[in-house]
SEDREN-979122 format. One line per 5 residues: their letters; for each residue z, y, x negated of N, C-alpha, C. Coordinates in steps of 0.1 Angstrom, whole numbers. Example, Ala and Ser with C-alpha at 12.3 -4.5 7.8 and 13.67 -1.06 7.14 Angstrom:
! SEDREN-979122
as> 78/-57/-132/78/-45/-123/78/-33/-132  71/-22/-128/71/-11/-137/79/0/-129
This chain:
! SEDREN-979122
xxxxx> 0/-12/-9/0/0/0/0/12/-9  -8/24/-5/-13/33/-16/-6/44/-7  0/49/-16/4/69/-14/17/65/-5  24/79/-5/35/78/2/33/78/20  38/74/26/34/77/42/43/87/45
xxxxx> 35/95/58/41/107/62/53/108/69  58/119/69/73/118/77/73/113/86  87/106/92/93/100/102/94/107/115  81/101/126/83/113/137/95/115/144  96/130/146/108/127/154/111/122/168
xxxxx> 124/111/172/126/106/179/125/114/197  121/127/196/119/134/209/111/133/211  96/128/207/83/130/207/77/110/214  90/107/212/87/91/218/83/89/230  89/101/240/85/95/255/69/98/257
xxxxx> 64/107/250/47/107/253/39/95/251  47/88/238/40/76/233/42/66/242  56/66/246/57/55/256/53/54/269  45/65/270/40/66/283/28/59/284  22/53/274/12/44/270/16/30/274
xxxxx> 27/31/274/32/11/277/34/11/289  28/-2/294/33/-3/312/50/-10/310  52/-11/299/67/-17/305/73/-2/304  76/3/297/81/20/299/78/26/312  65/25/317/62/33/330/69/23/338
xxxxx> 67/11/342/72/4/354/86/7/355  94/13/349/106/15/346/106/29/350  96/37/348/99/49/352/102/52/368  110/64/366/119/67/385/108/79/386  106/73/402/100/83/411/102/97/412
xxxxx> 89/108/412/92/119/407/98/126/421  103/121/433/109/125/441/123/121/442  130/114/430/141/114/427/152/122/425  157/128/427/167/137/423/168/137/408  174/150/403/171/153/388/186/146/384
xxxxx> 193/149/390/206/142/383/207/128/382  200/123/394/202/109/396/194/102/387  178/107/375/174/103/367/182/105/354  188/115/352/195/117/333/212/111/336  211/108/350/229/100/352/222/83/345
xxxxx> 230/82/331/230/70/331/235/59/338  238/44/341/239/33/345/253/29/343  263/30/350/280/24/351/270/11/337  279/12/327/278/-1/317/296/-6/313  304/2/318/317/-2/315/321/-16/320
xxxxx> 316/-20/330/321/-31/338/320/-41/327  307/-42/326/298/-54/320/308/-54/308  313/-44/297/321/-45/285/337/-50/288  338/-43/299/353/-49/302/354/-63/302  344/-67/310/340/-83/315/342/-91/300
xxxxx> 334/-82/292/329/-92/278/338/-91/274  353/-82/271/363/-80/266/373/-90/269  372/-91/281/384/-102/284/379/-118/281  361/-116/285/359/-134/284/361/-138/266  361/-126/259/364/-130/244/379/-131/241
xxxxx> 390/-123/250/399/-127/245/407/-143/256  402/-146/268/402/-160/267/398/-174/262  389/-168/256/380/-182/251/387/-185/241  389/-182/233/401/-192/225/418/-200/232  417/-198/246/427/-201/249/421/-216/264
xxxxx> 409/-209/263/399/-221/270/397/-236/257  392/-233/247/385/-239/235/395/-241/224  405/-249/230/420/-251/220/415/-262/213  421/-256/198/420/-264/188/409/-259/172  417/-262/161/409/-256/151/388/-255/154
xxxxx> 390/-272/157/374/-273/159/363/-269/163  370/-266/180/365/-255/189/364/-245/183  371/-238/183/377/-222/177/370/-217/165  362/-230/155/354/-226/145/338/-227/153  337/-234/163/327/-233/167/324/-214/171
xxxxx> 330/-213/179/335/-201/184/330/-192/178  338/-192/160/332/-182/155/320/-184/146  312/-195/146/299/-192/140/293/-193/154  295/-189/170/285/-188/178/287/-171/180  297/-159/178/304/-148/172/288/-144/162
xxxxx> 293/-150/148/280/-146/141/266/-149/145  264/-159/151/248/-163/156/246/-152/166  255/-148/176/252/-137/180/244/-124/174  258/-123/165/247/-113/157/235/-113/150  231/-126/147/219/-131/140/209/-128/147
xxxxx> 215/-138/164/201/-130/172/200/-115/178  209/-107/179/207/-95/181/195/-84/173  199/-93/159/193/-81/148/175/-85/148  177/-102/155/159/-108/150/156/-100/164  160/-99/175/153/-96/187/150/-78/184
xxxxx> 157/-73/178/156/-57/177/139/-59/169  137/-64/159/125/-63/153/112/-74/162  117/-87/166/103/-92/174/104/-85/187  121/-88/195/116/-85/211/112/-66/215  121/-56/207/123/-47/208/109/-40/198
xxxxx> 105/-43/189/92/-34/183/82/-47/178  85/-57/183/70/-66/184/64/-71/168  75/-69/160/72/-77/145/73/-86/144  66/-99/140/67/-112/138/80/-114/126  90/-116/127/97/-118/112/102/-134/111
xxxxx> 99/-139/105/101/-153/102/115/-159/90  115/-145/86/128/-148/75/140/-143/75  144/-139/88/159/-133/91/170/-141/82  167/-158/77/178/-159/72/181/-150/58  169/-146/54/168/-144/35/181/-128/38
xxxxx> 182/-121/45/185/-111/52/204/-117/51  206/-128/58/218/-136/62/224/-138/47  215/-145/40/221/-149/29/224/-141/21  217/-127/18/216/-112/9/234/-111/16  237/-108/29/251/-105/33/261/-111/25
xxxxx> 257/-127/28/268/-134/24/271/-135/10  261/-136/3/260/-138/-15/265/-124/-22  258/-111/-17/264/-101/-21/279/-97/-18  285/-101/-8/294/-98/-3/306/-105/-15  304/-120/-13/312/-126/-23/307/-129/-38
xxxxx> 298/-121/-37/296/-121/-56/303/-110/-61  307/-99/-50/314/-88/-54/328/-87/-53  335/-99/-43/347/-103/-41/349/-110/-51  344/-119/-56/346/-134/-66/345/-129/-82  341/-121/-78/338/-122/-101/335/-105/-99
xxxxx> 335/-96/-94/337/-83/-99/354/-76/-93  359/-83/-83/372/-80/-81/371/-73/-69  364/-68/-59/360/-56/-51/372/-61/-37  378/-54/-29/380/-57/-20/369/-58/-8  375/-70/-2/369/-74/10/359/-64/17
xxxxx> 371/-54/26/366/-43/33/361/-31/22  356/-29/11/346/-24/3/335/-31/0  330/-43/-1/327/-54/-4/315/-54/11  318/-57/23/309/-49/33/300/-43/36  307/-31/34/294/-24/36/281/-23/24
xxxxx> 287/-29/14/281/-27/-2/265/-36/5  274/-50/7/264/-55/14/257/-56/23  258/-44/35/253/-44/47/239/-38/42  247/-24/33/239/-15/27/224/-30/20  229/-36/12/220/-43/2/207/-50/12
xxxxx> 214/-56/21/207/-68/30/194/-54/38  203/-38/43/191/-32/48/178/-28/38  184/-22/23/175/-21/19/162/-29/11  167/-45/12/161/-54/7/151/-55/23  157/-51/32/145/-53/50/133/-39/42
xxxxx> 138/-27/41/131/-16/38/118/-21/30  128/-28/16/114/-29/7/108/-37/12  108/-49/20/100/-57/29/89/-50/35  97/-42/45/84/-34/57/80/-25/48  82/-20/33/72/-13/29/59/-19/25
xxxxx> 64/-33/18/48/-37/17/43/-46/30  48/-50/36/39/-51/47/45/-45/60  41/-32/57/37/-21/69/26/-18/77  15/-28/69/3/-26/73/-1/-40/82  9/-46/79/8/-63/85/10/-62/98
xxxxx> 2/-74/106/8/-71/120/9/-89/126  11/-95/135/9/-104/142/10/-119/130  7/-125/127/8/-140/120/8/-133/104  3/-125/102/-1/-120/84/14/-117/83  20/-106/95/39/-102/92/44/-115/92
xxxxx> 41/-126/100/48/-139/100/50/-145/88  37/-142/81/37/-152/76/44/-142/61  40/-132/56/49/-120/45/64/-124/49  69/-126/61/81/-123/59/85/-137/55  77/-150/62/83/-163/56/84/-167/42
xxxxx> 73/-158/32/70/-155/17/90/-150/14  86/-141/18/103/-134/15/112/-146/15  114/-149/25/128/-160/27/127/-169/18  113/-176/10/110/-184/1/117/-182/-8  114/-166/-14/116/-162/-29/130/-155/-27
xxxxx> 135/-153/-17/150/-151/-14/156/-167/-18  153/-177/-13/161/-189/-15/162/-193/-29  144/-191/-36/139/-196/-48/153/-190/-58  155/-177/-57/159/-170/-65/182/-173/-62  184/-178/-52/200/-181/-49/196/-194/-57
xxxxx> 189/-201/-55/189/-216/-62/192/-214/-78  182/-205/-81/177/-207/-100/187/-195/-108  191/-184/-101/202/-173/-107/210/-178/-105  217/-190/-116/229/-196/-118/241/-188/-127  236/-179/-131/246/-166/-138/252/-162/-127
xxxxx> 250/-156/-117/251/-151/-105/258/-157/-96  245/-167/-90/246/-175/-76/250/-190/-80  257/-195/-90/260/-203/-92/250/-213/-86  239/-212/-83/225/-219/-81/231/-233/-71  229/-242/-70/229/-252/-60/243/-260/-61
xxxxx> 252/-256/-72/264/-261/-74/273/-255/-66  273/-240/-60/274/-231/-51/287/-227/-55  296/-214/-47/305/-204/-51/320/-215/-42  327/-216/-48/340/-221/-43/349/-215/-38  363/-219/-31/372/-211/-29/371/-197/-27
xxxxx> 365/-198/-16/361/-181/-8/373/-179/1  379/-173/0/389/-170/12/383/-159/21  392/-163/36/389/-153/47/390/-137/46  384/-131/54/392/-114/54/407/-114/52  412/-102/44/424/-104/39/433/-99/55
xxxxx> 446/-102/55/456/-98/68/452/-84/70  454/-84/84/457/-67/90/467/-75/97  473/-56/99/485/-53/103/481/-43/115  484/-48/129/484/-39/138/491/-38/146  500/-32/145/512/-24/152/519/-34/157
xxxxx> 522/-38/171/530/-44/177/522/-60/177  516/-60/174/506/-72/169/514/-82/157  518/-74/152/523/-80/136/508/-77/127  514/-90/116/503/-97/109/493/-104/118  483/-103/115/468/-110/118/462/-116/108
xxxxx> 463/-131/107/457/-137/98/446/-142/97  434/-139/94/420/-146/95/421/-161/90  428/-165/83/427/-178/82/428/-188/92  433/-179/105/433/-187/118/418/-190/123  411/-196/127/398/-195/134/398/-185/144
xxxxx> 408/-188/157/411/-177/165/407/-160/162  416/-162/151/417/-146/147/401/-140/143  400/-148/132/386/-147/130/378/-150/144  370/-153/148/367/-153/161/367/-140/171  378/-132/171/380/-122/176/375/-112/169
xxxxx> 377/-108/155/374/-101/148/355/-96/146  350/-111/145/337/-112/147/331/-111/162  335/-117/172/334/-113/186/337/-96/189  344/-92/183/347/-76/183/332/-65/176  332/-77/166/321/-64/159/309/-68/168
xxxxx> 307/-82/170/295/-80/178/292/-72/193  303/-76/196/302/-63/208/304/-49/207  303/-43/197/305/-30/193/289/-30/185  281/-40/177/268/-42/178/262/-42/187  262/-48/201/261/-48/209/258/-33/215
xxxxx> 267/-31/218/267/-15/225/257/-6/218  262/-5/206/254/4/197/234/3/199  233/-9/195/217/-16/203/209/-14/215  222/-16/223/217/-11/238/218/3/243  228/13/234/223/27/232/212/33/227
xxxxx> 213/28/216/202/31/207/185/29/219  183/18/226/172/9/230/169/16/245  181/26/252/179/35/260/177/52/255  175/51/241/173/66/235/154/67/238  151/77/229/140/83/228/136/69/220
xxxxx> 148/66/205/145/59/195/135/43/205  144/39/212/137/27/218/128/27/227  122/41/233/110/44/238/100/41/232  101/48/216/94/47/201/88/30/202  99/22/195/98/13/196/94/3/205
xxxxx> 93/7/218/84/-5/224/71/3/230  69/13/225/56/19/225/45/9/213  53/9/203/44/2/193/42/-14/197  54/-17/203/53/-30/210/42/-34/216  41/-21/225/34/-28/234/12/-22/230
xxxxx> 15/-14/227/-3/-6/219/3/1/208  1/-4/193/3/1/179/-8/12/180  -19/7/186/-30/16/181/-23/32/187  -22/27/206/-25/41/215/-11/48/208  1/40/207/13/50/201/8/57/189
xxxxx> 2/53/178/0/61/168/-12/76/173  -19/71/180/-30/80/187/-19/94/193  -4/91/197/2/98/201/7/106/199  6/106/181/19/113/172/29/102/164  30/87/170/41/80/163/35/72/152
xxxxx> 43/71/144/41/64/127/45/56/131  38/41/132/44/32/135/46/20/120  40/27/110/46/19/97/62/25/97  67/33/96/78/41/97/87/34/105  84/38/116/94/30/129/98/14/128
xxxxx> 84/7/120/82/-6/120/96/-11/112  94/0/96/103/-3/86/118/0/93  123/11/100/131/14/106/139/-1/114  133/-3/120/134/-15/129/135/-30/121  124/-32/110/129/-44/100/143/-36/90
xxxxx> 146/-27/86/161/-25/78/175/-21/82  172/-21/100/183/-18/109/184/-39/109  176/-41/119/181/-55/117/181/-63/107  179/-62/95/181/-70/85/199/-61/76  202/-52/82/216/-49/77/226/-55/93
xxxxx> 224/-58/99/229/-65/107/227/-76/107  220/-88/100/219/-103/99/229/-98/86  230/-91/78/239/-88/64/252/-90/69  259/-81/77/270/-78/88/273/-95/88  268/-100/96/269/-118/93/271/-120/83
xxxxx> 263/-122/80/268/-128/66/277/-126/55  285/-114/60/297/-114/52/305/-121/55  306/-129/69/319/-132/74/318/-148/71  306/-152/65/305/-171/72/311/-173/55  310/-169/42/316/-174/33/331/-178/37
xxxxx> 335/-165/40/351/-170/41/355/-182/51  347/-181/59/348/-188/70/347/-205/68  337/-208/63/333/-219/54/343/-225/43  343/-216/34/353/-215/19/342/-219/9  329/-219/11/319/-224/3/307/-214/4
xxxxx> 299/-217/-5/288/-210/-5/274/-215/-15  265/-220/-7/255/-227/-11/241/-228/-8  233/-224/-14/218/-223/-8/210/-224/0  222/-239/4/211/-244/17/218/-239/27  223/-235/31/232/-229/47/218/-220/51
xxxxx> 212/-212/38/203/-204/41/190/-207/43  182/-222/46/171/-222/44/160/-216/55  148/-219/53/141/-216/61/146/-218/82  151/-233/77/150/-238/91/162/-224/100  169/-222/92/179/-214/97/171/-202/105
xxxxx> 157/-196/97/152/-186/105/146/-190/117  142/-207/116/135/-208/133/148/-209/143  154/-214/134/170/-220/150/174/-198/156  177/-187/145/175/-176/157/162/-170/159  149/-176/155/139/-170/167/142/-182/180
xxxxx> 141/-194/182/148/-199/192/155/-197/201  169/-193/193/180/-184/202/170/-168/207  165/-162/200/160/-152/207/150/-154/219  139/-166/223/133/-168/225/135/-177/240  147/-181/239/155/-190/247/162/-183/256
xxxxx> 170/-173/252/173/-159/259/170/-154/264  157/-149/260/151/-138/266/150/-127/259  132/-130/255/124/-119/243/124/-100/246  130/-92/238/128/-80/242/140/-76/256  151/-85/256/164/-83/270/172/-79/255
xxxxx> 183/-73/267/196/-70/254/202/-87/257  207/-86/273/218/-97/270/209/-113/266  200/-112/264/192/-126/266/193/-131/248  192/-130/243/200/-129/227/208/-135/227  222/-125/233/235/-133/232/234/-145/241
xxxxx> 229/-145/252/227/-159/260/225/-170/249  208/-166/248/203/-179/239/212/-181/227  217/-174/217/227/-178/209/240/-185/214  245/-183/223/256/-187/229/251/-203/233  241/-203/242/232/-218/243/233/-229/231
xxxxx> 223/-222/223/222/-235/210/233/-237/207  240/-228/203/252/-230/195/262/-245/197  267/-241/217/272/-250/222/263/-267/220  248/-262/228/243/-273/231/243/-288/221  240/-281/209/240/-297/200/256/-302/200
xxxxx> 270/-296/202/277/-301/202/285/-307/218  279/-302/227/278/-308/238/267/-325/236  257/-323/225/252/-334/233/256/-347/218  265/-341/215/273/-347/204/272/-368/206  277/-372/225/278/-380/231/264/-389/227
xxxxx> 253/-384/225/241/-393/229/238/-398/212  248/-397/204/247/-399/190/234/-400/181  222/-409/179/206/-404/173/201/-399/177  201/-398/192/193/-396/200/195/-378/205  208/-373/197/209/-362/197/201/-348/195
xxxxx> 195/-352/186/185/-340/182/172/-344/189  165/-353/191/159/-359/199/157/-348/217  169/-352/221/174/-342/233/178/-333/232  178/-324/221/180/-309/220/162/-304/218  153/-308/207/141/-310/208/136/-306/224
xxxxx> 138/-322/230/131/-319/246/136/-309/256  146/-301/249/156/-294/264/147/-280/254  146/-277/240/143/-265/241/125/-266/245  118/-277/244/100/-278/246/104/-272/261  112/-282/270/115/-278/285/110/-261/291
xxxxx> 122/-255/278/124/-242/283/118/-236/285  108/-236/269/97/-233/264/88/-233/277  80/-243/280/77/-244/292/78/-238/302  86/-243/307/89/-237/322/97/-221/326  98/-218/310/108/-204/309/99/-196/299
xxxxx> 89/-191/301/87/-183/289/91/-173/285  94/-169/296/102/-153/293/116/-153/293  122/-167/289/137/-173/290/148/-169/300  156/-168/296/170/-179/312/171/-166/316  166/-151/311/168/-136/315/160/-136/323
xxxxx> 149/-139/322/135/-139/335/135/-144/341  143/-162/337/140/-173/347/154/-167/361  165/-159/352/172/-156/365/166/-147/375  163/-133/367/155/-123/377/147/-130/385  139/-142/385/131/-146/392/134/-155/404
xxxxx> 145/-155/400/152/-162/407/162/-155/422  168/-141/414/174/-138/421/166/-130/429  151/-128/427/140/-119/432/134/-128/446  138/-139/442/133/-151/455/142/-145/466  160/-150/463/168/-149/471/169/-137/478
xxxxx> 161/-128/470/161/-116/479/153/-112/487  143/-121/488/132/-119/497/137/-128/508  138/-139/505/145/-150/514/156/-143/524  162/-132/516/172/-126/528/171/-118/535  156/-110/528/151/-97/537/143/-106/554
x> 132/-117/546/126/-120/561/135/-130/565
């Protein structure tokens, strides 16, 4: 890619471009609407209260270490699929290598904990920071890429992301992997006492916290101007650029917001684990959250966390059917695939769009 590309449009200039996409207009309110009743946003407190409480029961539903670690790697897969859906469902980039993104979190995080001395909560952001700007240099060189060519650049990446944890044995202690990783260190909160991450519970909460506070932030962001932008290029790259929007810009935007949020993850699974080893990160990891995004429901906020919440459970629900296990995870996702393409978000709307016809005649 030759020359610098031009400034980053600004985010007020998005609703013209999006006026190009029919999913933006079908969304748009009637111009005999009342003016307050269009810029009043949408009661969303309920829905957070709701998710507030179902996180702090579920460890009290899901008793026992085993559950409770399930818990909190379905916590981080959350966040795994939130960050891949912001770049395929929400601005339409193929990215195939969210794990390389995962593992940048987790490696940096504890190569800065383990052998430079860094505290934990410094340690963080270092890597949040690292995992976005390694997305940046990605969408810089393929900015120009679009549809299977991004698929396939980004699957390149995850390669030479793994190639390189394997063979930097100075570092990454290469396939022998990093040991005795301990959890987040204690907090102290008020009438709480001590809070120990060593608990699964605790952890659990801690990560169930940030994701819902990712959460929020996403589904702000995705009702701004910014997410107008973004699925303007979604839906016509051409006619949005025709409109004023830089859609290499927004593209990159969009691959180094979500690739510092698969980072965000991956600070948490070392400690969680107590290990750290190459393969946690392979390829397959990046199809299992396009999956969960896809299963969910492509381009929905809550359809993400659904489909991550799904897989997660599912193979240990079908724990019972012993070889034949993966087997039947296989045919339940071809199923979905199938009969759901716009996954369990659409298949409901369509569902509850029946019942409501059914009640009107």
């Amino acid at each position: 890619m030759s020359g610098a590309l031009p400034p980053l449009t600004p985010p007020e200039r998005a609703p013209s471009a999006a006026a190009a996409s029919p999913v933006a207009a079908s969304h748009a309110l009637p111009s005999s609407e009342p003016a307050e009743r269009v810029l009043r946003p949408p009661l969303r407190w309920p829905g957070y209260v709701a998710a507030l409480l179902l996180i702090a029961l579920l460890p009290f539903a899901l008793k026992g270490a085993y559950w409770q670690g399930i818990l909190v790697v379905c916590a981080m897969n959350v966040l795994l699929a939130m960050s891949l859906n912001l770049v395929i469902g929400d601005c339409g980039q193929l990215n195939l290598g969210q794990s390389a993104f995962f593992a940048i979190g987790a490696y940096v995080s504890t190569v800065l904990l383990k052998s430079h001395g860094w505290p934990f909560w410094w340690a963080v952001p270092a890597a949040i920071l690292a995992a976005g700007a390694l997305g940046l240099l990605l969408a810089a060189f393929a900015a120009r890429l679009r549809g299977h060519y991004l698929g396939i650049a980004s699957l390149g990446f995850a390669v030479i992301v793994y190639q390189v944890l394997v063979n930097w044995e100075s570092v990454t202690q290469g396939v022998r992997g990093i040991y005795g990783i301990r959890p987040p260190p204690p907090m102290t909160l008020g009438p709480l006492g001590v809070i120990e991450f060593s608990n699964p519970a605790h952890l659990f909460y801690l990560v169930a916290l940030i994701a819902l506070l990712v959460y929020g932030v996403l589904d702000n962001l995705m009702r701004s101007p910014v997410g107008e932008t973004l699925r303007s290029i979604r839906e016509d790259e051409i006619s949005a650029a025709s409109l004023g929007v830089n859609p290499a810009r927004w593209k990159a935007f969009s691959v180094g917001l979500g690739a510092a949020i698969a980072g965000l993850a991956g600070c948490f699974y070392p400690g969680f684990v107590g290990t750290l080893v190459p393969d946690a990160f392979s390829i397959v990891e990046s199809f299992t959250m396009l999956a969960m995004v896809i299963v969910g429901g492509l381009g929905t906020r809550v359809g993400p966390v659904i489909g991550a919440v799904v897989l997660t459970f599912l193979p240990e629900l079908l724990r019972d059917f012993g070889d034949w296990r993966l087997m039947v995870y296989g045919i339940a996702l071809t199923l979905c695939v199938l009969f759901m393409p716009g996954g369990m978000v659409q298949a409901w709307q369509l569902v509850r769009a029946r019942w409501a016809r059914q009640g009107v005649h």
